[in-house]
C-alpha positions in Angstrom: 0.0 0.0 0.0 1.6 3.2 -0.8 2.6 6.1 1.6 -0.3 8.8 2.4 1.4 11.8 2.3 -1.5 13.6 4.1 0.6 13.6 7.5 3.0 16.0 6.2 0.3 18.1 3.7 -0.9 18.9 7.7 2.4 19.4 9.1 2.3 22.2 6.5 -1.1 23.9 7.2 -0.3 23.6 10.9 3.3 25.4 10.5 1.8 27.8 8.4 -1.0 28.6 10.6 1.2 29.2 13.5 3.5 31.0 11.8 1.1 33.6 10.5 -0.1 33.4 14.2 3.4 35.0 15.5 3.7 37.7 12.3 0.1 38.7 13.4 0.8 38.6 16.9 -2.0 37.1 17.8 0.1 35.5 20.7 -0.1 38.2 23.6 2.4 36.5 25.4 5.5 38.4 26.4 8.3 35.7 26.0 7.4 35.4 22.6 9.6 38.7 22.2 12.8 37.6 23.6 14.0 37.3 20.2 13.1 36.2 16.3 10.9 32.9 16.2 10.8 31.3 13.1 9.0 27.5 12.5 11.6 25.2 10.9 9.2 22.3 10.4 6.2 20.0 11.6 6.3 16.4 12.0 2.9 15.0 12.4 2.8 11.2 13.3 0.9 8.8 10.8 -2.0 8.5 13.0 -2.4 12.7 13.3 -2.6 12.6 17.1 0.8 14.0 17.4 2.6 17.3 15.6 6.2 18.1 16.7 6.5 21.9 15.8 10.3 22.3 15.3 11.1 25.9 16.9 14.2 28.3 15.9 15.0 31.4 17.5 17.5 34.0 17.4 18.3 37.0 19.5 17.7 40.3 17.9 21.5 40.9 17.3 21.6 37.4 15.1 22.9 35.2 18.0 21.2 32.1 19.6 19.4 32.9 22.8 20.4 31.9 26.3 19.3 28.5 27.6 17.0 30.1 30.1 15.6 32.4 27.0 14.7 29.6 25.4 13.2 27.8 28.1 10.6 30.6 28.6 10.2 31.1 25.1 9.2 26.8 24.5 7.0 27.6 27.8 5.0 30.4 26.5 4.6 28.2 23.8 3.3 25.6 26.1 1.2 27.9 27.8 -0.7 29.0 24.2 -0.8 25.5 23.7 -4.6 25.3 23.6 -5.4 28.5 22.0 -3.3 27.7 18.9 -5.0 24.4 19.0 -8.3 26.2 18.6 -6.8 28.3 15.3 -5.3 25.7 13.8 -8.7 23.8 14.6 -10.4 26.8 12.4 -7.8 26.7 9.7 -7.3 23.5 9.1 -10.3 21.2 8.4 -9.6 18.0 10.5 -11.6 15.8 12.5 -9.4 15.3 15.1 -6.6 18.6 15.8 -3.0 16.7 16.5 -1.7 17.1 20.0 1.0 20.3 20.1 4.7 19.1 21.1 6.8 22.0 21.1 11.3 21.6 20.8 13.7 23.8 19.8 15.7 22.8 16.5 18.7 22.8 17.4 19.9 22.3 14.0 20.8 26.0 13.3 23.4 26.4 16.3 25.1 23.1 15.0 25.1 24.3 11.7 26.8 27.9 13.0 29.3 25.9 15.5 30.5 23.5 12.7 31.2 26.7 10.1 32.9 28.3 13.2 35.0 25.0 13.5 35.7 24.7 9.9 37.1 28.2 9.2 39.3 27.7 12.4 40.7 24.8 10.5 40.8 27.0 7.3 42.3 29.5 9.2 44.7 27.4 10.6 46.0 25.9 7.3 46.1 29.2 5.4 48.6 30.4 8.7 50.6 27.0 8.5 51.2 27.4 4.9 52.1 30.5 4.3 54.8 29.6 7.3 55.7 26.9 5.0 55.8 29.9 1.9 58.1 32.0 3.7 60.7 30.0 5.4 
């Protein structure tokens, strides 16, 4: 039998609905300003009683927030938990709204600490051989 791909066509509707949720800011809460919140992705299970929303967020100045930043930030999004249920309940035509699980993606800051590690390296070479160069 082959794959339904309707799982991930409501991972879609559900990121997009929260998303326009934060541009709107239709969530009052005041941790969601600690920095820039973006949606990286949804993972609904096959059974649509579960959606992971994948959370990035960056400090105003472009760097990642502190631990405890984050941890209010996932916990006003835990506390909203219910009302975005009720959005995505009126956006998205479902019989049955997914449970919200919110995590940060941590993807971002391992992206950003493996470029800072590979120009070190780059760094490091360029120095060794121009050593090399001039001696």
């Amino acid at each position: 039998m082959g794959r339904s791909h309707r799982p991930e066509r409501l991972g879609e509707e559900i990121r997009k609905t929260v998303s326009e949720m934060l541009v709107r800011g239709d969530l009052k809460d005041p941790r969601f300003s600690k920095g820039m919140i973006a949606l990286s992705g949804v993972d609904v299970t096959r059974d649509g009683s579960y959606a992971t929303i994948y959370i990035t967020c960056l400090s105003y100045s472009g760097q990642s927030l502190s631990e405890e930043d984050k941890k209010e930030v996932l916990s006003a999004f835990e506390n909203s938990q219910g009302y975005i249920r009720s959005a995505v309940d009126r956006a998205v035509k479902v019989r049955h709204v997914p449970a919200l699980i919110f995590k940060f993606d941590e993807s971002y800051e391992y992206g950003a600490k493996m470029d800072k590690i590979l120009d070190e390296i780059k760094a490091s070479e360029e120095h060794s051989q121009t050593k090399e160069h001039n001696a």
